[in-house]
N, C-alpha and C positions, 0 to 999 in steps of 0.2 A: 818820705812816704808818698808825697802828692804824685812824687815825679816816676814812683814803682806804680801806682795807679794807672798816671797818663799811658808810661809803657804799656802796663795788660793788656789797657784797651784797645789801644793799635797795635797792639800782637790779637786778638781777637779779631777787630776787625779785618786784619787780613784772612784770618781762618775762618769768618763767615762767609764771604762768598762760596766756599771752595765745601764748608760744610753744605753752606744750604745749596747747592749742585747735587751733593750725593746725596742728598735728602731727597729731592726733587725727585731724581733718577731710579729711589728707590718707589715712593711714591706714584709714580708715571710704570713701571714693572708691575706693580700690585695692582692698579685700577686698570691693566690692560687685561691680565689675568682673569679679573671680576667680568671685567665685558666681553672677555672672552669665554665666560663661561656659562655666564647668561645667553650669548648670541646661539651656542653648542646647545643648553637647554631649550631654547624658544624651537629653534632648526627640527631638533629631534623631535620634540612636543607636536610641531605641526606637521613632522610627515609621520606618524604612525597615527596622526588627527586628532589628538585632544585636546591640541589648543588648533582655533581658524581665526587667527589673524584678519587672511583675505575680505572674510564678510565685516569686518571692523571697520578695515581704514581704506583696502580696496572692494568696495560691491561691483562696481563692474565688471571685475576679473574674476567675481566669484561662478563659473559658470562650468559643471559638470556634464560630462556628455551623460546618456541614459545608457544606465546597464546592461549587459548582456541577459543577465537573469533576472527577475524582478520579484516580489512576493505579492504580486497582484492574481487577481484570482484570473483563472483557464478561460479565455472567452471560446464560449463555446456554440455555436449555431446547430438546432434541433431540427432534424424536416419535419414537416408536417406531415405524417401518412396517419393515412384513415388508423380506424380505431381497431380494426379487422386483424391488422400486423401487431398490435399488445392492446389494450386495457379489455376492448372486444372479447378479446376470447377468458377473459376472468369471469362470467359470466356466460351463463346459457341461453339469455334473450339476445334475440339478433341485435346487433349494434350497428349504428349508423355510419356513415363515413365522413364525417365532421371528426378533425384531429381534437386533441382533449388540449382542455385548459384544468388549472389547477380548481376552480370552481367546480369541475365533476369528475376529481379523481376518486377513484372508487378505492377505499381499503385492501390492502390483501387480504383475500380470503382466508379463514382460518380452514375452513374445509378441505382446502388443496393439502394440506397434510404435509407429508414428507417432499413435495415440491416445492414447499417456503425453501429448499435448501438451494435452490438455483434462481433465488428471486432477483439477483444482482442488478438484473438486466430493468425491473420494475421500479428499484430506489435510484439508481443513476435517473432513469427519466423523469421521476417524482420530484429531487433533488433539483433537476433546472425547470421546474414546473414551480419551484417555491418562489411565493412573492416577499416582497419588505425587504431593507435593508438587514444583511446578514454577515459583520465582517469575519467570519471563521468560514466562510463558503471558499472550498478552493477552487470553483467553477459557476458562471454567471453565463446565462442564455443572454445570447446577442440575435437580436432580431433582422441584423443587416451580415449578410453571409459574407461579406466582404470584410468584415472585423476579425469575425472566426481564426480564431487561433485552430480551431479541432471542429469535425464534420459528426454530429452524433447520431447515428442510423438506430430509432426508438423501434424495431422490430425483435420481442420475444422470443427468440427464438428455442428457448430452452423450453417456455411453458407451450411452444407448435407441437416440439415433439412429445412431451410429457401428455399433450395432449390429444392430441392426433398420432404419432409415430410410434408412440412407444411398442406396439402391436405390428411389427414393419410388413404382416401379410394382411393386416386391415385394410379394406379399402379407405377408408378414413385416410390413412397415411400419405396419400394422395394431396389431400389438402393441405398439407404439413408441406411438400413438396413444390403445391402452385403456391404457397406464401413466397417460398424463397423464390420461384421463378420471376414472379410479380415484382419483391421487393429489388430482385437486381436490374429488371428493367428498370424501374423507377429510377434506379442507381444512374445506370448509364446513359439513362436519358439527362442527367442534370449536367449543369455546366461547370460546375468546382468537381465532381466527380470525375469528369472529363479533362479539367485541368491536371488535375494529381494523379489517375488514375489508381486514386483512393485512399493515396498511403496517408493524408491528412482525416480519414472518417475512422469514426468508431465504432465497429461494432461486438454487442455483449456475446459471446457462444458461451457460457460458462459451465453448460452441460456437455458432458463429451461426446452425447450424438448431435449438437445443436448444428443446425446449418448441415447435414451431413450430404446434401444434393449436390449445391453448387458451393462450396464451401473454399474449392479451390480459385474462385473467380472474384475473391474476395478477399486473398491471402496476404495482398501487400497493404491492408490496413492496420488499423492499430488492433489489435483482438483481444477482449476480454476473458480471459480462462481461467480456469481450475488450474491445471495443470496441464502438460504437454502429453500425455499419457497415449493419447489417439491422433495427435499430430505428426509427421515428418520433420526433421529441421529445417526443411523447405519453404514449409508451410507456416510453423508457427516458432518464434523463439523469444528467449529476453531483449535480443538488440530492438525489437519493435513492438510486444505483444507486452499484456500487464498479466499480473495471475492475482485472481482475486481472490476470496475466501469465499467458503459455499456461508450462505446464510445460515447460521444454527438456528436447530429444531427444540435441542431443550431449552427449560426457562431459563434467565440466568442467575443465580446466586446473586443475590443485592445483598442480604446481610448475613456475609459470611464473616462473623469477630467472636468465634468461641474464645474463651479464656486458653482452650489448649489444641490450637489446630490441627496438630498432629495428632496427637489422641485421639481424637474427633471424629478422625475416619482409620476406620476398623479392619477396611479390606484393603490390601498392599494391590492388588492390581485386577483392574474391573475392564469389559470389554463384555459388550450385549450388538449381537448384529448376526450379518448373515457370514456361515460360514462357507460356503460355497461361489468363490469367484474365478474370476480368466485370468490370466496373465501373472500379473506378477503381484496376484490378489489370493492366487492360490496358495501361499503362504499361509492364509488363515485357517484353512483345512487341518494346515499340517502342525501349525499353534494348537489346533483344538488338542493332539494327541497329547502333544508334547505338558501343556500346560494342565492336565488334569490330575487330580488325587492332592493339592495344595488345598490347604485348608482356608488357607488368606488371599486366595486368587479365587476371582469371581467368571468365568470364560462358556458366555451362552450363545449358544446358534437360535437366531430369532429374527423375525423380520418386523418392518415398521410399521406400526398401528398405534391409534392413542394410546393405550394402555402398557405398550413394550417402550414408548417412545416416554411416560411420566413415570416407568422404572428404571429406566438409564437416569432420567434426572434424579431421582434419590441418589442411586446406584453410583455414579461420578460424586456426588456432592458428601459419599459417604468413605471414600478411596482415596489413598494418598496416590498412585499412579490408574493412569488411565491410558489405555494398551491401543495403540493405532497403527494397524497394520494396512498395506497396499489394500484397493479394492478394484474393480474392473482397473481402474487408474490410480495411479501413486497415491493421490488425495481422496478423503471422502470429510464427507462432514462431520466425520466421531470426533475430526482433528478441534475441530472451532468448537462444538461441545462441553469437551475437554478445556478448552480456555476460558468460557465463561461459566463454568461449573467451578475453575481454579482447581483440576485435578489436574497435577503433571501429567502432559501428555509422554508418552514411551514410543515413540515414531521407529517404527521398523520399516523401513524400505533403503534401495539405494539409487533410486531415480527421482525422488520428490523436490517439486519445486515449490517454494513459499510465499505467502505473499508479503510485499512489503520489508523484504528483506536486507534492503539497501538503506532501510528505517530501525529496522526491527533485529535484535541477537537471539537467534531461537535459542541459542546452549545457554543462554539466561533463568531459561523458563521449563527449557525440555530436556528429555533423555533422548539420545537416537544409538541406534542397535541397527547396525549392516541383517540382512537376510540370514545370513553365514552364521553369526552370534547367536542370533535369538534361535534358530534350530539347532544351536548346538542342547544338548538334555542340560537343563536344572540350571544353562550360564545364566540365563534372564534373569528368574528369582532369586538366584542366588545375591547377582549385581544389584537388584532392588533389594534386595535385607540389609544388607549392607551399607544402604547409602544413606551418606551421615546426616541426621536431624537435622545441623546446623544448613545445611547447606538445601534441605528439602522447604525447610522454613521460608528460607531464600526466596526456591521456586516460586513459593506461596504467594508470596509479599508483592513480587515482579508481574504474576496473572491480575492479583487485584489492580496492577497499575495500568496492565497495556491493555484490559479485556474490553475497554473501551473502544477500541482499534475495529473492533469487529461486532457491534452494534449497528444493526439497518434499520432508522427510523425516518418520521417526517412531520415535521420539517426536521433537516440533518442537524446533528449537531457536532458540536467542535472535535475535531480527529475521528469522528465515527465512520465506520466505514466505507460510507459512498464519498466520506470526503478525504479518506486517506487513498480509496480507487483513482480518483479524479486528480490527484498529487503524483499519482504514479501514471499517469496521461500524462501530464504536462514533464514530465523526464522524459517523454518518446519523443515529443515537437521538436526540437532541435534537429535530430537526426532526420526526420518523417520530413521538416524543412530541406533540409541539404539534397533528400533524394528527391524533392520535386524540383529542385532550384538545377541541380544536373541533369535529372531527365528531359528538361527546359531547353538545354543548349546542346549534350550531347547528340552526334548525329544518328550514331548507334541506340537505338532504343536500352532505355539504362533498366529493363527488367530485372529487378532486386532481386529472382532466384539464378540468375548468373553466377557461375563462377568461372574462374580463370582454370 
């Protein structure tokens, strides 16, 4: 027995080495495995960035170049002009020509009436007049034009004509005429004007006669519109221009939470204004015929005055659709109404341009109806009876989200409109850069209405 023992063992011991090799071997496979799978997770981890190694074990190497885009706010450089080119003319006493500080900005008037609706051009300047730190501002006044990301031309031009022009055989309108003559010398007397030859400045026209003198001498700026309605493609377009929203007139619904929002409102399709326009406004004329003898369609020829202007806001605030057809120009203010009343707007045209729409999904929120459609007899209402609860609810829900979009107040606040304007400025710089940075070196003068 001793001597079958001794055997085993030296039969064993030769089979250990040879065991513990394939052991080894198997051992040394499986922990290459593990590190090779860990080394696969760290790799992947740190290039799509959730793990940063770098700043751990290397800080020196941790060193990122600066963005192309940034989420820092618009530096923006304001001229100074007298008070005569905006807050001056809010007011009937003569005003001085000291430029304004935010210590004597004067409130918009409530008296200007149906002019609040082209006031754009007032809260953009108000907007870089606010003091304090404000991190939702997407636009900061820089006081050294040399920062200046954007050139901001503070000249009214919507309240010159509203005010002086609207009358174009008035003599008055005159005055309307040397503003703009005045403010473009100013222009090109200045030396960053002169650099760019303007495409870095901003100027508001958000009235369709705004600027209507020299309007063409001023074309390769950044241009604040309404719409393209009375522009050329020459003139004015999305590659460089913003479109803003006209300021609405009615108040806006704060506490719209009925238990049954549809029920709620009674009239299926509501529209109070003037039925008599140009262009591709004359639609509304031919709406009046077509849209009469409905019992649930509300459709009045009426012009703005307090009292037609606090019956539209019932009026939308009591209507599941609210009816927006072309006026002189694709856009009018019934549109922005309609969104902070939360009554689906119904946008008839086929040339309207939106604001903020590179932001914004109108078929979220709205019905649109071609020209063709809505004069066809009885297609309109018929397509609004029809259209399902569920999905009007919808609409509902989506105005009380985004109606904040289009809010002008001051100090601005987060997403409201002069700062969703000022958002849609800083999307032009880039391109507004490249054509100064070529007109720079080209020997050909690189004027932007060129084409090949």
């Amino acid at each position: 027995m001793a001597l079958m023992y001794v055997y085993q063992c030296r039969e064993r011991s030769k089979e250990c080495p040879e065991k513990r090799e394939r052991k080894m071997k198997v051992l040394g496979k499986t922990m290459f495995s593990l590190l090779s799978i860990v080394i696969l997770t760290l790799t992947y981890s740190i290039f799509i960035e959730t793990v940063d190694l770098r700043s751990h074990f290397f800080p020196l190497l941790n060193v990122t170049s600066e963005p192309c885009c940034t989420d820092s706010p618009l530096k923006v450089y304001m001229y100074d002009l007298p008070r005569r080119f905006n807050v001056g003319m809010l007011s009937l006493r003569r005003s001085n020509e000291t430029p304004m500080t935010w210590r004597d900005l004067p409130t918009w008037p409530r008296n200007l009436g149906l002019g609040k609706q082209h006031s754009v051009e007032y809260w953009m300047m108000a907007s870089l007049l606010s003091e304090g730190e404000n991190p939702t501002r997407e636009a900061i006044r820089v006081l050294d034009p040399n920062l200046a990301d954007v050139f901001f031309v503070p000249f009214f031009s919507s309240l010159s004509f509203n005010k002086y022009g609207r009358d174009m055989t008035n003599p008055a309108t005159e005055i309307d005429r040397q503003l703009q003559v005045d403010v473009l010398k100013f222009l090109r007397d200045s030396n960053y004007w002169q650099r760019s030859a303007g495409r870095d400045h901003v100027i508001p026209m958000n009235h369709p006669n705004a600027f209507r003198y020299l309007r063409e001498e001023v074309n390769a700026s950044i241009l604040i519109v309404a719409d393209f309605g009375r522009y050329p493609k020459i003139m004015a377009n999305l590659n460089k221009d913003v479109v803003a929203p006209y300021v609405h007139v009615v108040d806006s619904f704060t506490d719209d939470d009925p238990p049954d929002p549809y029920g709620s409102r009674s009239t299926l399709l509501f529209f109070k204004g003037t039925t008599v326009r140009k262009d591709e406004g004359k639609v509304r004329a031919k709406l009046a015929k077509i849209l009469v003898g409905y019992e649930d369609v509300h459709y009045e020829n009426s012009h703005a005055t307090g009292e037609s202007i606090k019956a539209s806001t019932e009026g939308m605030r009591l209507s599941k659709f609210c009816l927006h057809p072309a006026g002189d120009t694709p856009s009018s203010c019934r549109l922005f109404d309609a969104i902070v009343s939360h009554c689906v707007p119904v946008i008839v045209s086929d040339q309207i341009e939106l604001p903020y729409e590179d932001e914004l999904d109108y078929t979220q929120f709205s019905v649109f109806f071609s020209v063709k459609e809505a004069l066809e007899p009885g297609y309109l209402v018929t397509q609004l009876r029809q259209f399902p609860k569920e999905r009007w609810l919808e609409m509902w829900r989506r105005l009380k989200s985004i109606s904040h979009h289009f809010e002008f107040q001051y100090p601005p606040k987060k997403e409201d409109g002069v700062n969703m304007i000022w958002r849609q400025v800083k999307h032009k710089v880039p391109a507004a850069k490249l054509a100064v940075h070529r007109s720079q070196r080209l020997k050909v003068p690189d004027w932007w209405r060129r084409r090949r």
